[in-house]
C-alpha positions, 0 to 999 in steps of 0.5 A, a space after each residue: 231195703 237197707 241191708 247190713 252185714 253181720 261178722 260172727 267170730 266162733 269157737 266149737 269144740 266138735 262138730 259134724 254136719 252131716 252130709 246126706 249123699 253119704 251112706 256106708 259112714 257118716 261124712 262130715 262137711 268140713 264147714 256148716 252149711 248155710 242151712 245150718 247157719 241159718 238154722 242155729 240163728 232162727 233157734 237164736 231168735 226163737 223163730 225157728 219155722 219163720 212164720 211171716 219171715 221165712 223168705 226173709 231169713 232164706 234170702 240172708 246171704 251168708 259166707 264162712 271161712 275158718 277150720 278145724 284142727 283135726 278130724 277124728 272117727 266115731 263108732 256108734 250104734 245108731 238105732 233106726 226105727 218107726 217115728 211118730 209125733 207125740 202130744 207136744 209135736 216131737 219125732 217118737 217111735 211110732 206106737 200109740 195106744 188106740 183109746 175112745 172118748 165119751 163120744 165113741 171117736 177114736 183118739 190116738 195117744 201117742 207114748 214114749 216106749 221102746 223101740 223093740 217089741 212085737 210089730 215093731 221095726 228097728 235096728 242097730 246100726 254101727 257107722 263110723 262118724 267122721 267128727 271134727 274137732 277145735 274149730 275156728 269158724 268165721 261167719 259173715 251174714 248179710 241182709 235186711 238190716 230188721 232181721 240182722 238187728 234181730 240176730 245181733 241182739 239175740 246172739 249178744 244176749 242168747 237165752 239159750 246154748 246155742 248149738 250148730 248142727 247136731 244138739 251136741 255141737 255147742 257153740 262159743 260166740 266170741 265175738 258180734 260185730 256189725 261190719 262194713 267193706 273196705 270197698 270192691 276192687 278188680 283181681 285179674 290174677 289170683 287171689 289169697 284167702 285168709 282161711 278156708 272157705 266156700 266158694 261156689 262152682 260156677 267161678 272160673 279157676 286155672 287151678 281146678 283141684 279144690 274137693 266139691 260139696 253139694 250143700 243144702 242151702 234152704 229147708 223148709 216144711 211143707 203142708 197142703 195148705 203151704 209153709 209150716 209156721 209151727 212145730 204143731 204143724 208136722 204131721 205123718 205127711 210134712 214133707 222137708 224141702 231141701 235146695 242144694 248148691 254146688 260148692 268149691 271147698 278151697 282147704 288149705 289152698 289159699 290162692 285162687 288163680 283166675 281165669 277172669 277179671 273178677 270183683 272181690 270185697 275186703 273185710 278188716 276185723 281188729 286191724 288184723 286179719 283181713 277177708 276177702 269175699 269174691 262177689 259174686 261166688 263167695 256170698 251163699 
């Protein structure tokens, strides 16, 4: 398998990724997940479930650098109540109205009606959303070099606004662009970033002050008979698998200071700004 790495330049105006171990307020992680990513280039490829690629998109390997220039907070009322599917697959409040056909079997017709109404769950809930705001995201993308084909054609020519994270959350590519390293090199001492970044836990640091995120990092749907390879397929029963993974998140602390000897890629976009990608820890 050759593979080939994809550099992504984006500007979003908002954002939040929403981070589920929160409850009392809605916190934002301060860069996309790698699910997310992923997400936004399946909906870009119109392969949103994967169907024969699933592995091949969970096994892309992904890098994010960049930031935004502040953070604010949202009060918004949320409803909550019962969902359900409608004729066309998507998530309704659940009331359907019981009808029978020629033959006496029973058929459920599910309707988009309010939430409020007799035997019927809901509330409104006001949460303080922590959003962010003029963001500059820099996104390296590395696999089977069909796929990130695949990804480059859909992003120079998209058929659709694209978001990342919530539907609002447009975004504006501003650049598309195959890379290859300047090479690996050994750092025995520190290393200085570029912008911030992701960095798994497991790396050795004198300087061990950076905040830590559990990220998810792979979601799929799952039936009884496996994986599902369209939207028609979720039912009352589908259940979302999510992995997560541990992450350093370095902010405005550029400098990694070493406990060992590790090896690090470069990366040069416009003979400008140069990346820099710890092996072994900076790939997600």
């Amino acid at each position: 398998m050759q593979e080939k790495t994809l550099f992504l330049k984006i500007f979003q105006p908002f954002a939040q990724y929403r981070n589920p171990f929160t409850f009392y307020y809605a916190q934002t992680y301060p860069l996309p997940p790698k699910s997310t990513i992923i997400g936004m280039l399946q909906n870009a490829c119109d392969d949103w479930y994967g169907n024969e690629k699933l592995e091949d998109w969970w096994n892309l390997k992904v890098s994010v650098h960049g930031g935004f220039e502040s953070v604010f907070w949202n009060y918004q009322n949320l409803i909550k109540g019962e969902l359900g599917l409608n004729a066309d697959g998507v998530w309704i409040n659940r009331n359907y109205r019981k009808l029978k056909d020629r033959n006496d079997r029973n058929l459920k017709i599910y309707m988009w009606l309010p939430l409020y109404g007799e035997g019927i769950t809901s509330q409104r809930t006001p949460v303080y959303q922590q959003e962010l705001f003029n963001g500059h995201l820099y996104i390296f993308i590395r696999g089977d070099e069909k796929i990130i084909d695949c990804i480059k054609n859909s992003l120079e020519f998209p058929k659709k606004v694209l978001s990342l994270g919530r539907s609002e959350d447009i975004i504006f590519i501003e650049k598309v662009e195959e890379l290859k390293s300047n090479g690996e090199k050994d750092v025995e001492e520190t290393i200085w970033l570029t912008f911030p970044t992701y960095i798994i836990n497991e790396i050795k640091l004198k300087n061990k002050k950076y905040p830590v995120y559990s990220i998810p990092i792979k979601v799929v749907f799952k039936n009884e008979k496996g994986y599902i390879k369209h939207k028609s397929e979720i039912f009352k029963d589908t259940e979302q698998h999510v992995d997560f993974k541990v992450v350093l998140y370095t902010g405005s602390d550029y400098v990694l200071y070493l406990n060992d000897k590790l090896k690090v890629e470069e990366f040069k976009i416009d003979d400008k700004i140069k990346f820099k990608i710890v092996k072994d820890y900076g790939w997600l």
